[in-house]
C-alpha positions, 0 to 999 in steps of 0.5 A, spaced: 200 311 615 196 310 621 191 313 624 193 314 630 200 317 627 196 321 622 191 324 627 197 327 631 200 329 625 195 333 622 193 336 628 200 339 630 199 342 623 193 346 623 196 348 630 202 350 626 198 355 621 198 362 623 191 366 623 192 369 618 194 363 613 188 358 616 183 365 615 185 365 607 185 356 607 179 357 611 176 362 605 178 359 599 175 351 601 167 355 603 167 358 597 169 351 594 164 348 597 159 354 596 161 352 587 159 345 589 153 347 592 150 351 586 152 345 582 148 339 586 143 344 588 141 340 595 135 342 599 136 339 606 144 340 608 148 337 615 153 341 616 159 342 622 159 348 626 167 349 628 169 348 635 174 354 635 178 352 639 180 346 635 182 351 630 176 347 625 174 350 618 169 356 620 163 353 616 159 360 617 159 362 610 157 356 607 151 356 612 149 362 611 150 361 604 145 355 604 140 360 608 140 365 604 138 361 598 133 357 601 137 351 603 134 348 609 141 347 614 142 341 620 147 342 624 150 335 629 148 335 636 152 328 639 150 324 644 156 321 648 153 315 650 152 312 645 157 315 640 152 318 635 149 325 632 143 327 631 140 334 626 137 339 629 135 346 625 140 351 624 137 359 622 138 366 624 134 365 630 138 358 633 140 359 640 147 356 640 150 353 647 157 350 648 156 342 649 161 336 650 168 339 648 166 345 646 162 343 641 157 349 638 149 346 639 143 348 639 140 349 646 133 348 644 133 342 638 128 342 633 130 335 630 130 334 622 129 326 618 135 325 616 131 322 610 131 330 608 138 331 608 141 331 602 149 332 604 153 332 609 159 336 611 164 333 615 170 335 619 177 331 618 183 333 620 186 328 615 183 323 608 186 319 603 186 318 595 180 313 597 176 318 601 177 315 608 178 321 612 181 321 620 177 325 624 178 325 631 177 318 634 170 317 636 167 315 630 161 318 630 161 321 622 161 314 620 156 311 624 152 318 621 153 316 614 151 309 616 145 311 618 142 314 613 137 310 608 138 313 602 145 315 599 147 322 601 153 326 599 159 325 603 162 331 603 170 332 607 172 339 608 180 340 608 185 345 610 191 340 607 192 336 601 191 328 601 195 323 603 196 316 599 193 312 604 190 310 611 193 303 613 188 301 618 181 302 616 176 297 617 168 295 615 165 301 620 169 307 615 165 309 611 169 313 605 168 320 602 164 322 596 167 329 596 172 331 599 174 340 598 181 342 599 183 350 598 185 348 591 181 342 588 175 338 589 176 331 590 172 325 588 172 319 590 
């Protein structure tokens, strides 16, 4: 299927979960994640924070877990002109506002090197048995990954299970290491 097919199907279908559903999909996958936290044991993670509004996987808990567990946490901050993120700081005391597309950001960033991250939890909406992921068109997690100097986890997080294949991928995707769903992590 391709990607433009896919994005629309999947976004109908997590609009079509009920709240409740999407609560306990929602918690099982951070506490996927939170297992493999503890088993990679990363000193520096990137992770999303949901856009509510696009009914995202809330990633609060696996946040809070890392803070707790002296886990230093980056969070995106896009740049529209260009097409990219950056990692600002993310603790107990960091202001959020709402940026382009409602997308959570701190107001005040503190930047972090991305050769301090170790991992990196992407949202998708959708990804295949060979990690490629759809996410919501723009790109800009591939040209994330792409940026980075070391190998760093790729980890995607799911609210559905994998599809056979994304027919149109290109050399600027940039697949998955891990991708976590309710019931099974995925490697790739």
């Amino acid at each position: 299927m391709r990607k433009d097919l896919i994005r629309k199907k999947y976004s109908d279908l997590r609009n079509e979960l009920d709240s409740e559903d999407f609560r306990f999909i929602s918690d099982k996958i951070c506490n996927q994640v939170i297992q493999h936290i503890q088993k990679s044991k990363p000193k520096t993670i990137h992770c999303f924070l949901p856009i509510e509004s696009k009914l995202e996987l809330n990633t609060l808990p696996i946040i809070n877990y890392c803070l707790h567990n002296g886990i230093k946490v980056a969070v995106p901050v896009s740049d529209f002109k260009t097409g990219t993120l950056k990692s600002a700081i993310y603790n107990h005391e960091t202001t959020l506002g709402k940026g382009q597309y409602d997308i959570p950001e701190p107001k005040n960033p503190v930047w972090v090197d991305h050769n301090e991250i170790d991992a990196v939890i992407t949202p998708l909406l959708a990804f295949d048995l060979k990690g490629f992921r759809v996410g919501y068109g723009k790109g800009f997690y591939d040209k994330f990954f792409a940026s980075f100097n070391k190998e760093v986890s790729k980890i995607g997080v799911s609210l559905f299970d994998p599809i056979s294949e994304i027919e149109n991928t290109d050399k600027y995707d940039i697949p998955l290491n891990f991708c976590i769903t309710a019931t099974k992590t995925y490697t790739f």
